[in-house]
N, CA, C and O of each residue as an XYZ file, in Angstrom:
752
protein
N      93.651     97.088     97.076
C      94.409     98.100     97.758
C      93.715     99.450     97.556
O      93.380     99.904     96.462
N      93.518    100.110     98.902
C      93.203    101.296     98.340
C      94.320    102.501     97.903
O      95.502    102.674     98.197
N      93.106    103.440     96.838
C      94.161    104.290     96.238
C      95.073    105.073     97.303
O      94.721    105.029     98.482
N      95.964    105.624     97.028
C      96.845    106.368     97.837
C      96.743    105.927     99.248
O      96.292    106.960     99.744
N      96.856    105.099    100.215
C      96.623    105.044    101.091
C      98.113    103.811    101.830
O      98.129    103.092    102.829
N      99.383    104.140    100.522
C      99.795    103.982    101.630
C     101.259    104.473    101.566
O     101.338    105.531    100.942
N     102.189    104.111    101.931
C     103.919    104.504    101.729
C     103.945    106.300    101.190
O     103.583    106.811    100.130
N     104.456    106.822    102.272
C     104.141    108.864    101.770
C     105.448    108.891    101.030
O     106.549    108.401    101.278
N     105.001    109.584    100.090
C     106.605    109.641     99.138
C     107.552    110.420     99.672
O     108.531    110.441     98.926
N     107.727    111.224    100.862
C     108.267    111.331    101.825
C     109.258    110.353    102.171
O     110.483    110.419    102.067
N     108.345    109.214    102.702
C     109.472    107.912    103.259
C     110.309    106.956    101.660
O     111.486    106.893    101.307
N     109.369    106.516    101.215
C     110.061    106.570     99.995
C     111.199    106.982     98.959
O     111.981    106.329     98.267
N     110.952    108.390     99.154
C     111.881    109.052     98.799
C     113.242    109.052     99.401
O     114.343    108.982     98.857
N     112.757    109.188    101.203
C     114.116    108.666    101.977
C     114.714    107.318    102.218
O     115.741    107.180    102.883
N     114.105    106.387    101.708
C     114.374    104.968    101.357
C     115.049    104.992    100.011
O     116.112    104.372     99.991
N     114.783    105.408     99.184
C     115.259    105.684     98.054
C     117.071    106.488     98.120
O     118.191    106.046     97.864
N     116.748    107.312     98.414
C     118.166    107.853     99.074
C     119.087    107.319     99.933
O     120.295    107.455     99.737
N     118.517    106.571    101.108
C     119.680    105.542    101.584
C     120.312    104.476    100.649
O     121.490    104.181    100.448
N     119.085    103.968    100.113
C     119.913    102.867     99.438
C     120.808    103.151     98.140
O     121.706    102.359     97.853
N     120.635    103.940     97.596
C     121.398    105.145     96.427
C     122.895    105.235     97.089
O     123.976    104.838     96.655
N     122.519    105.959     98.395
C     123.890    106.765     99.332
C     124.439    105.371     99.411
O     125.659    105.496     99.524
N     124.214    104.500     99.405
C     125.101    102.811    100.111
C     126.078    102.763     98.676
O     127.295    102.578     98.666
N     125.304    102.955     97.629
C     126.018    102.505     96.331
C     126.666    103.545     95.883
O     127.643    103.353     95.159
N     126.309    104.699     96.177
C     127.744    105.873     95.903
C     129.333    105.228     96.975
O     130.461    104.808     96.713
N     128.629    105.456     98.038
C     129.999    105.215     99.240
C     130.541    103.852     98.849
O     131.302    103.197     99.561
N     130.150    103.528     97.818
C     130.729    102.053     98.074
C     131.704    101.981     96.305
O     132.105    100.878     95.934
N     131.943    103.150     95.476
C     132.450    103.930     94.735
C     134.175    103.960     94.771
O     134.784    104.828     95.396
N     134.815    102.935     94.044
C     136.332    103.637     94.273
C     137.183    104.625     93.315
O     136.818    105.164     92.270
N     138.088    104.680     93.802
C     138.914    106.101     93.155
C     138.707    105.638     91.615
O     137.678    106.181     91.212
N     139.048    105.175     91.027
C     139.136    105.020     89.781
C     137.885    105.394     88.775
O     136.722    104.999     88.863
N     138.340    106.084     88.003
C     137.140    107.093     87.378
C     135.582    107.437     88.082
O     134.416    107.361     87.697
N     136.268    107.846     89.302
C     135.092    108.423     90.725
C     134.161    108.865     90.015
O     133.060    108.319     89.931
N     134.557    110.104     89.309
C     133.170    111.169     88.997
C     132.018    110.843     87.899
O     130.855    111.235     87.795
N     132.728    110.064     87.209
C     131.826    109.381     86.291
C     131.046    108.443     86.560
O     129.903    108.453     86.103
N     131.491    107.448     87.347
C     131.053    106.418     87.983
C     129.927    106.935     88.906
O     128.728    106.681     88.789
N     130.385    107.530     89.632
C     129.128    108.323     90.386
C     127.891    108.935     90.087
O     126.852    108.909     90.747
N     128.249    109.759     88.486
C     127.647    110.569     88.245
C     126.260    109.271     87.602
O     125.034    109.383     87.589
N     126.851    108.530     87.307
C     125.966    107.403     86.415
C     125.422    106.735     87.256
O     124.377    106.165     86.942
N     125.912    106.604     88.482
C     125.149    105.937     89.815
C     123.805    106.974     90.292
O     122.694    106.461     90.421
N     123.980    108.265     90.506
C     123.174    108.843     90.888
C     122.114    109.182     90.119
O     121.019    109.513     90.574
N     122.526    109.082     88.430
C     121.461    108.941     87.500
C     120.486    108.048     87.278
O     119.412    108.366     86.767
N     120.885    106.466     87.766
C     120.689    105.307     88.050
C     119.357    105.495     88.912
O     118.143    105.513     88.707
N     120.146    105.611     89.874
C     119.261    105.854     91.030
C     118.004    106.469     90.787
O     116.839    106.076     90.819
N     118.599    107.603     90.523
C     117.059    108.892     90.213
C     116.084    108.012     89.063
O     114.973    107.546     89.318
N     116.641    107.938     88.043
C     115.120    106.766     87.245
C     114.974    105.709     88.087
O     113.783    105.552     88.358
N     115.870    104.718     88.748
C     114.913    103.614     89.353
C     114.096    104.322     90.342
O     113.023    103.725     90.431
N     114.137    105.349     91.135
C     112.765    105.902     92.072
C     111.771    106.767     91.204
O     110.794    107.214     91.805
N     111.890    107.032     89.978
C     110.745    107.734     89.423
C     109.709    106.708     89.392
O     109.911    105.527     89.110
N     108.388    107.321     89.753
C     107.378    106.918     89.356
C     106.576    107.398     88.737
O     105.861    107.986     89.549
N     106.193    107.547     87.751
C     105.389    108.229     86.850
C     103.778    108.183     87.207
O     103.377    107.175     87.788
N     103.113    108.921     86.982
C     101.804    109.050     87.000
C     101.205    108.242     86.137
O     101.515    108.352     84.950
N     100.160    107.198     86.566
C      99.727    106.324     85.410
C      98.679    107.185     84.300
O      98.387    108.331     84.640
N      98.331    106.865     83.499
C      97.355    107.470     82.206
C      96.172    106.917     82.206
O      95.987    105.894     81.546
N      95.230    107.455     82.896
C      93.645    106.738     83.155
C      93.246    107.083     82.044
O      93.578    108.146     81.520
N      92.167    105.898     81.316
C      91.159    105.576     80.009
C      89.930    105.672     80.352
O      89.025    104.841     80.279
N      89.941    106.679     80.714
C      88.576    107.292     81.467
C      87.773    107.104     80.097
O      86.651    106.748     80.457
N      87.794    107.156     79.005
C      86.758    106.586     77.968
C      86.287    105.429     78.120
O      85.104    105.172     77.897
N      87.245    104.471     78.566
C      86.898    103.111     78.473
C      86.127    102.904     79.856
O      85.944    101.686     79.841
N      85.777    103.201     80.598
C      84.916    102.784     81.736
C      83.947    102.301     81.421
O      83.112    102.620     80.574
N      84.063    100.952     82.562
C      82.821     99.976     82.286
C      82.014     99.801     83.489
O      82.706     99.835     84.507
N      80.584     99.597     83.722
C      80.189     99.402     84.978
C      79.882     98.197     85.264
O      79.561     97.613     84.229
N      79.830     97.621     86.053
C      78.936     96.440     86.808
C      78.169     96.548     88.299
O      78.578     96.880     89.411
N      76.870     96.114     87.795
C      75.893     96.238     89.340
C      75.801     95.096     90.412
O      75.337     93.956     90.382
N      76.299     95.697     91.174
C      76.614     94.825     92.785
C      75.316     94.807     93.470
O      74.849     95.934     93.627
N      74.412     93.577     94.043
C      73.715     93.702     95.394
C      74.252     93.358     96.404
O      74.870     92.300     96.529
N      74.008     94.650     97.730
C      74.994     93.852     98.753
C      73.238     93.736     99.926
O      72.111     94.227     99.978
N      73.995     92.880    100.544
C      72.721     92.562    101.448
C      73.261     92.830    102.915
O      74.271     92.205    103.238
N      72.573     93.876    104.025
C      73.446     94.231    105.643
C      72.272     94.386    106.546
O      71.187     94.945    106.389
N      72.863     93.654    107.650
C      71.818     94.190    108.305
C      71.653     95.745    109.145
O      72.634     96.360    109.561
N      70.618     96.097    109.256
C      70.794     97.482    109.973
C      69.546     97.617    111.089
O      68.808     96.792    111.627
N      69.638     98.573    111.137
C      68.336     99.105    112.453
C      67.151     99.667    111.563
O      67.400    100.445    110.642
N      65.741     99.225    111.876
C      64.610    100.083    111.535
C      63.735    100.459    112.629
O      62.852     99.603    112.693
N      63.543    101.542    113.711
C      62.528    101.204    114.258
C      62.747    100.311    115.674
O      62.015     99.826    116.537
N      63.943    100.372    115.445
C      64.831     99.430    117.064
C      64.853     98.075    116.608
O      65.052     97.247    117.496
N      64.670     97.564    115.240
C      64.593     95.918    115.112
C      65.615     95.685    114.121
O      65.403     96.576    113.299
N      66.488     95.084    113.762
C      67.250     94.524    113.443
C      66.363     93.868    111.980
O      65.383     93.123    111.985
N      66.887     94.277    111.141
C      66.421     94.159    109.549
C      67.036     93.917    108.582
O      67.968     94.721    108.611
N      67.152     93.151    107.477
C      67.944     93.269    106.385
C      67.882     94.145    105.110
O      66.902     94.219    104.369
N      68.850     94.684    104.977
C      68.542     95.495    103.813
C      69.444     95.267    102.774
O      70.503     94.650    102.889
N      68.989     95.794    101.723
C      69.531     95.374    100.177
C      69.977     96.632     99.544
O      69.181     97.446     99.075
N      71.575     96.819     99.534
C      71.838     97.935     98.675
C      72.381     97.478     97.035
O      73.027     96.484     96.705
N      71.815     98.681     96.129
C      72.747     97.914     95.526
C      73.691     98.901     94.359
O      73.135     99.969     94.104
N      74.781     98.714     93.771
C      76.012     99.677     93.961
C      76.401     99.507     92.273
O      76.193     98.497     91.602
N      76.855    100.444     91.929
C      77.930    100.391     90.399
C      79.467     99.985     90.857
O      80.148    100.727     91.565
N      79.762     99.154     90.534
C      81.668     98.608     90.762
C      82.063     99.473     88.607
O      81.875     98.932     87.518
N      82.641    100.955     88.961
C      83.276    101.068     87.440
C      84.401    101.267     88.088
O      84.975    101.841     89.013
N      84.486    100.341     86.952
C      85.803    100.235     86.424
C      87.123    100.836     85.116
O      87.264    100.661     83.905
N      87.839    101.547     86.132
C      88.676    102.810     84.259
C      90.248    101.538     84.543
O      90.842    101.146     85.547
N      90.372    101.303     83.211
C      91.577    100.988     83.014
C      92.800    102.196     83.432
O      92.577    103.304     83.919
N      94.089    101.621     83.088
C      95.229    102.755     83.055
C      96.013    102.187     82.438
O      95.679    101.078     82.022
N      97.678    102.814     82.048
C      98.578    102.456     81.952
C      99.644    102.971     82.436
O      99.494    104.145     82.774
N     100.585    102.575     82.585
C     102.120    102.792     83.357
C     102.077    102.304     84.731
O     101.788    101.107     84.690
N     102.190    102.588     85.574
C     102.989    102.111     86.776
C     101.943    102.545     88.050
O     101.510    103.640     88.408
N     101.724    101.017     88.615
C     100.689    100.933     89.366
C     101.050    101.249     90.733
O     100.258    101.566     91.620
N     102.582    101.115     90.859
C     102.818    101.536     92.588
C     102.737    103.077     92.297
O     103.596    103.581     93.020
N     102.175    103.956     91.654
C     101.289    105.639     91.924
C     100.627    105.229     93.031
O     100.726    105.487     94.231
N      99.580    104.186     92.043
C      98.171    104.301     93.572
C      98.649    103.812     95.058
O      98.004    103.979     96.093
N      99.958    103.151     94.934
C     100.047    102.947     96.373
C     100.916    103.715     97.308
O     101.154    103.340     98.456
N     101.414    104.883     96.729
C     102.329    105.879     97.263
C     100.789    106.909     97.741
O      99.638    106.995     97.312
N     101.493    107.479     98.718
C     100.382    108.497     99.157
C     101.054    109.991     98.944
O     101.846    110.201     99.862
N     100.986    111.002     98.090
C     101.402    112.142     97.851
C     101.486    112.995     99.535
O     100.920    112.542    100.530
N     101.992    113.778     99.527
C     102.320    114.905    100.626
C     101.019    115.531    100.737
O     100.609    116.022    101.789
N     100.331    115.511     99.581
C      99.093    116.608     99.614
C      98.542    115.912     98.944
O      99.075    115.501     97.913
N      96.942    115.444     99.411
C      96.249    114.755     99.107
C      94.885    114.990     99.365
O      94.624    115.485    100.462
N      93.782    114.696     98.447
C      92.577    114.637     98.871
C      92.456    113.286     99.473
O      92.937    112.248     99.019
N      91.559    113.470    100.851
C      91.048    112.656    101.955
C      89.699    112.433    101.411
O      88.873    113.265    101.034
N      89.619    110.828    101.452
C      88.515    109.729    101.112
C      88.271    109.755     99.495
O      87.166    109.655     98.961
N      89.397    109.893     98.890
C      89.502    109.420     97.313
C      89.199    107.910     97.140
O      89.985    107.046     97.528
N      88.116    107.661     96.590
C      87.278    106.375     96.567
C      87.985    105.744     95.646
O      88.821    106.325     94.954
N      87.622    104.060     95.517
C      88.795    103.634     94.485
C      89.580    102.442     95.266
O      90.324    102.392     96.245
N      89.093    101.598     94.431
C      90.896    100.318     94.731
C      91.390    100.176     93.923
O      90.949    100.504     92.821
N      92.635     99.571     94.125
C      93.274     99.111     92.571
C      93.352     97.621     92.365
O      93.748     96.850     93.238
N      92.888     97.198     90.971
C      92.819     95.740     90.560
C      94.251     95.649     89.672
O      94.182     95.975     88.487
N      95.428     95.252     90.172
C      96.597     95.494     89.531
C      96.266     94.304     88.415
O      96.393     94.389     87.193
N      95.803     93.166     89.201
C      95.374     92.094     87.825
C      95.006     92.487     86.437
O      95.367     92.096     85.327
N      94.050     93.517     86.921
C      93.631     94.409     85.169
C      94.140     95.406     85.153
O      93.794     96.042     84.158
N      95.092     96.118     86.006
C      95.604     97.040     85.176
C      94.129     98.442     85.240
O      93.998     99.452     84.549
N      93.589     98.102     85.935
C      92.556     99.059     86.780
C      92.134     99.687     88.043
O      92.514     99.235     89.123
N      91.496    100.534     87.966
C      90.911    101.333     89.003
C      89.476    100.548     89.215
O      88.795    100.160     88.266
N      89.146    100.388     90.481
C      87.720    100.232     90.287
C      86.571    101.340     91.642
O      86.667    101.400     92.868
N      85.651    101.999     90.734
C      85.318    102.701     91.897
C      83.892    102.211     92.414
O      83.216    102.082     91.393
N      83.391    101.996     93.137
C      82.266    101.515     94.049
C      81.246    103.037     94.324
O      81.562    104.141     94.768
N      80.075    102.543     93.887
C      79.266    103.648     93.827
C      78.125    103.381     94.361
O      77.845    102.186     94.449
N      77.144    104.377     94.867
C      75.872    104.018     95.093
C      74.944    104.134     93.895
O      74.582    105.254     93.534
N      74.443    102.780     93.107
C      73.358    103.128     91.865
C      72.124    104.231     92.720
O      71.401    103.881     93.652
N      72.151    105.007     92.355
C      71.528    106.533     92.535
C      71.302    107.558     91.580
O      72.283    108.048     91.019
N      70.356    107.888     91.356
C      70.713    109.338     90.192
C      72.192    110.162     90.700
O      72.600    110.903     89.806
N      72.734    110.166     91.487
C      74.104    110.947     91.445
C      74.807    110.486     91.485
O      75.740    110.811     92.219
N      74.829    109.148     90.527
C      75.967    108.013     90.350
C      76.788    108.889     89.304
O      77.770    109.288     89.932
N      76.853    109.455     87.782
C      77.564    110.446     87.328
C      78.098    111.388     88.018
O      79.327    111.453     88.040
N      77.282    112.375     88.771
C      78.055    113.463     89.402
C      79.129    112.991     90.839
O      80.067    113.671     91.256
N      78.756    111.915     91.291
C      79.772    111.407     92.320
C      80.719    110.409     91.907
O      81.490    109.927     92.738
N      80.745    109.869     90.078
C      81.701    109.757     89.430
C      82.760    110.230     88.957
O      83.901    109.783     89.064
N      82.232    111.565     88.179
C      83.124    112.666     88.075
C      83.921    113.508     89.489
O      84.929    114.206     89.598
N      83.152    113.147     90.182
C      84.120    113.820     91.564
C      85.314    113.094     92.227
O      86.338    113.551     92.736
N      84.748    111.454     92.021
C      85.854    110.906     92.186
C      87.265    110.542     91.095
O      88.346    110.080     91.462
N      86.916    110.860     89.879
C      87.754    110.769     89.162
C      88.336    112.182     88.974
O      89.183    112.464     88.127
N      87.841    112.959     89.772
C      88.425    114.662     89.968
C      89.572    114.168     90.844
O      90.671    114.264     90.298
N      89.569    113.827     91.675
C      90.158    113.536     92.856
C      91.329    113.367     92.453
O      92.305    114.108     92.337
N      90.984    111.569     92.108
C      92.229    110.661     91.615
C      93.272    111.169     90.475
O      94.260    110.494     90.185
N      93.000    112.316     89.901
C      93.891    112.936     88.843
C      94.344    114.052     90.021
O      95.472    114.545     89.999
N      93.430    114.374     90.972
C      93.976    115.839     91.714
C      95.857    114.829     92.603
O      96.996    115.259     92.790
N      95.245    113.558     92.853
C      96.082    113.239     93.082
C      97.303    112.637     92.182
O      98.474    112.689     92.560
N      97.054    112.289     91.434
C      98.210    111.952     90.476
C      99.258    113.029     89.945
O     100.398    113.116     89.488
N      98.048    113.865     90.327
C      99.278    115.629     89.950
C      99.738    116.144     91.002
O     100.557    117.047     90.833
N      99.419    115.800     92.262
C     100.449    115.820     93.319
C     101.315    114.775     92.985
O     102.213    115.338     92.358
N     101.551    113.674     93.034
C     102.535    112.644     93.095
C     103.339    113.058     91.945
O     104.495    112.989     92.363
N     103.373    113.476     90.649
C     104.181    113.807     89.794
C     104.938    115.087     90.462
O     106.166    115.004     90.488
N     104.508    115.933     90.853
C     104.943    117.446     91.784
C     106.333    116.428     92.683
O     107.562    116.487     92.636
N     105.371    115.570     93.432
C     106.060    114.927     94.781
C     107.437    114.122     93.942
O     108.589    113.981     94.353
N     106.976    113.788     92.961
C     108.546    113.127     92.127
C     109.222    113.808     91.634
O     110.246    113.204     91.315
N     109.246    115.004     91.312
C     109.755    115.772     90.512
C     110.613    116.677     91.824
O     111.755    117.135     91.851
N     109.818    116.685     92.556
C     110.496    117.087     93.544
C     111.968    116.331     94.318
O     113.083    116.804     94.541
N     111.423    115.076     94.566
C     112.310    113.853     94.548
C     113.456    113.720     93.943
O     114.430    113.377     94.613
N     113.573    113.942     92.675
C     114.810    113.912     91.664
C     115.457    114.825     92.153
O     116.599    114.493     92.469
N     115.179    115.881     92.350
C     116.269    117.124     92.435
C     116.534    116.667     93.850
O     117.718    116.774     94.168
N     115.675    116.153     94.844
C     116.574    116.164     96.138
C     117.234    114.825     96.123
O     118.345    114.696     96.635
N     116.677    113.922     95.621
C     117.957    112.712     95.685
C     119.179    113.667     94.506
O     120.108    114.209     95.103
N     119.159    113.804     93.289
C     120.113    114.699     93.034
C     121.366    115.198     93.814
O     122.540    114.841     93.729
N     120.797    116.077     94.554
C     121.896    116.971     95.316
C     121.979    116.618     96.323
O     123.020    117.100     96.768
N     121.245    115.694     97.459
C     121.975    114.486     98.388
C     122.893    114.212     98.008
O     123.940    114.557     98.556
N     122.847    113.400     96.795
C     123.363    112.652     96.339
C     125.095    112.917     96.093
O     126.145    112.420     96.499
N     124.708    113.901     95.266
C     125.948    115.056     94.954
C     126.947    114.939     96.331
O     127.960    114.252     96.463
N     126.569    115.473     96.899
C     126.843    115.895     98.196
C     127.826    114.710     98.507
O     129.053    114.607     98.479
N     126.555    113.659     98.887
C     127.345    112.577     99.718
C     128.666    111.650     98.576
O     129.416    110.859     99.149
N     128.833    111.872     96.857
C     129.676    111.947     96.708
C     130.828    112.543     96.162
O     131.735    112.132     95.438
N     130.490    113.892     96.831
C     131.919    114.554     97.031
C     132.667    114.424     97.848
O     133.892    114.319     97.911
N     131.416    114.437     98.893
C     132.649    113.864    100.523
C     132.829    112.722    100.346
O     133.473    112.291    101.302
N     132.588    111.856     99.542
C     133.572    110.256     99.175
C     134.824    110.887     98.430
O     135.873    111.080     99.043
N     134.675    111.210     97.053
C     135.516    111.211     96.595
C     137.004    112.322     97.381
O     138.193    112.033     97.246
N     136.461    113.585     98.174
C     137.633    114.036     99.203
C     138.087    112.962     99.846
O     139.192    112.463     99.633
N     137.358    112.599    100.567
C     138.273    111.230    101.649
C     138.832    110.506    100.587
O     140.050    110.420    100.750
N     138.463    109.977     99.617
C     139.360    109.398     98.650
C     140.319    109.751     97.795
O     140.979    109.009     97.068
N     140.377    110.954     97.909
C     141.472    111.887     97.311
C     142.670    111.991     98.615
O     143.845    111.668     98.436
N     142.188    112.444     99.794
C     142.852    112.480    101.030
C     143.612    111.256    101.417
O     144.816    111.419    101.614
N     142.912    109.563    101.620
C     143.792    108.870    101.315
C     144.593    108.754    100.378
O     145.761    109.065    100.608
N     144.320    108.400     99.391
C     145.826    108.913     98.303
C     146.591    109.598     98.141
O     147.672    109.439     97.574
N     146.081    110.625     98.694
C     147.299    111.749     98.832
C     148.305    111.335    100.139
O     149.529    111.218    100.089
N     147.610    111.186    101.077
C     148.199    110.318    102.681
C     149.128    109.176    102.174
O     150.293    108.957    102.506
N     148.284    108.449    101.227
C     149.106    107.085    100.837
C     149.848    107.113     99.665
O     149.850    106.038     99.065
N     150.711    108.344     98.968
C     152.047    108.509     98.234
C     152.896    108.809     98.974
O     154.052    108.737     98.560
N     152.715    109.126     99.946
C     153.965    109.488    101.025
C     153.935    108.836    101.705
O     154.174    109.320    102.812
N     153.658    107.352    101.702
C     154.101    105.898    102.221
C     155.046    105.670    101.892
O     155.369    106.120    100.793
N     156.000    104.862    102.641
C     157.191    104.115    101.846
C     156.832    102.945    101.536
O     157.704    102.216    101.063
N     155.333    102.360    101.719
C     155.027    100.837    100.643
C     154.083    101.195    100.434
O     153.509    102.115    101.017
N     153.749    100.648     99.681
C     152.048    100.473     98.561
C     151.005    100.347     99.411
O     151.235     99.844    100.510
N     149.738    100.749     99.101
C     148.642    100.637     99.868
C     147.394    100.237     98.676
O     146.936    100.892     97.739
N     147.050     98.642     99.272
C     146.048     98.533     98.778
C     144.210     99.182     98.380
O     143.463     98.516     97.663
């Protein structure tokens, strides 16, 4: 999978909030505000995603030959590249790399091997295999510190959605009850 490239925490976030809003509205009178309040807390940690912790010490390389054909000269030729696959471990939570932040650097190199619990970046073996290492691991943190921004942001607006949508439960649920003591029978 490539890094960031897919679900914008945007939609997420509003996926996150519908399905939250289903389980507030679905909330009865009986100790409403608490109940709620623990629902919407609920909620807000199950959509955090934390920024994973790259072991950028531990990077390991391995050398790839790839073999393509191309053009030399108008003739059709094979050529032999051949590439560094490094690899940085991480830890915590691998759906980061598959959320795409609001603000993002474009062509952040990188897949993710969830099997190991790694990043792996694909390089050209070149003398500017370091300096186009470090740029890409510039990146991938430039992005991980958007996505923490983009969650942090998240909490407070599922938060006060949230809020929101149950107060206007608990009014309508105050409003029936109040409607339904001045019944002359019981209301389930």
């Amino acid at each position: 999978m490539t890094l960031f490239d897919g679900q914008s925490t945007h939609e997420y976030g509003q996926m996150a909030i519908r399905s939250a809003a289903t389980l507030v509205e679905a909330i009865d009178f009986e100790n409403f505000e608490e109940r709620a309040s623990t629902a919407i807390e609920n909620a807000v940690a199950r959509a955090a995603v934390a920024a994973p912790q790259l072991h950028i010490d531990k990077k390991a390389g391995k050398r790839i030959s790839d073999e393509r054909i191309g053009e030399e000269f108008g003739r059709r030729v094979m050529r032999k590249f051949d590439y560094i696959d490094v690899t940085i471990p991480f830890t915590g939570d691998w759906k980061a790399f598959s959320l795409s932040p609001s603000t993002k650097t474009l062509g952040t190199l990188g897949e993710l091997d969830d099997r190991r619990s790694a990043i792996v970046i694909r390089l050209p073996d070149n003398e500017r295999l370091e300096e186009d290492l470090e740029s890409a691991i510039a990146q991938i943190l430039r992005n991980l510190g958007n996505l923490d921004r983009d969650m942090v942001s998240l909490a407070s607006e599922m938060r006060t959605t949230l809020k929101g949508i149950a107060d206007r439960r608990f009014e309508k649920l105050k409003a029936h009850r109040d409607l339904d003591s001045k019944r002359s029978f019981p209301i389930a």
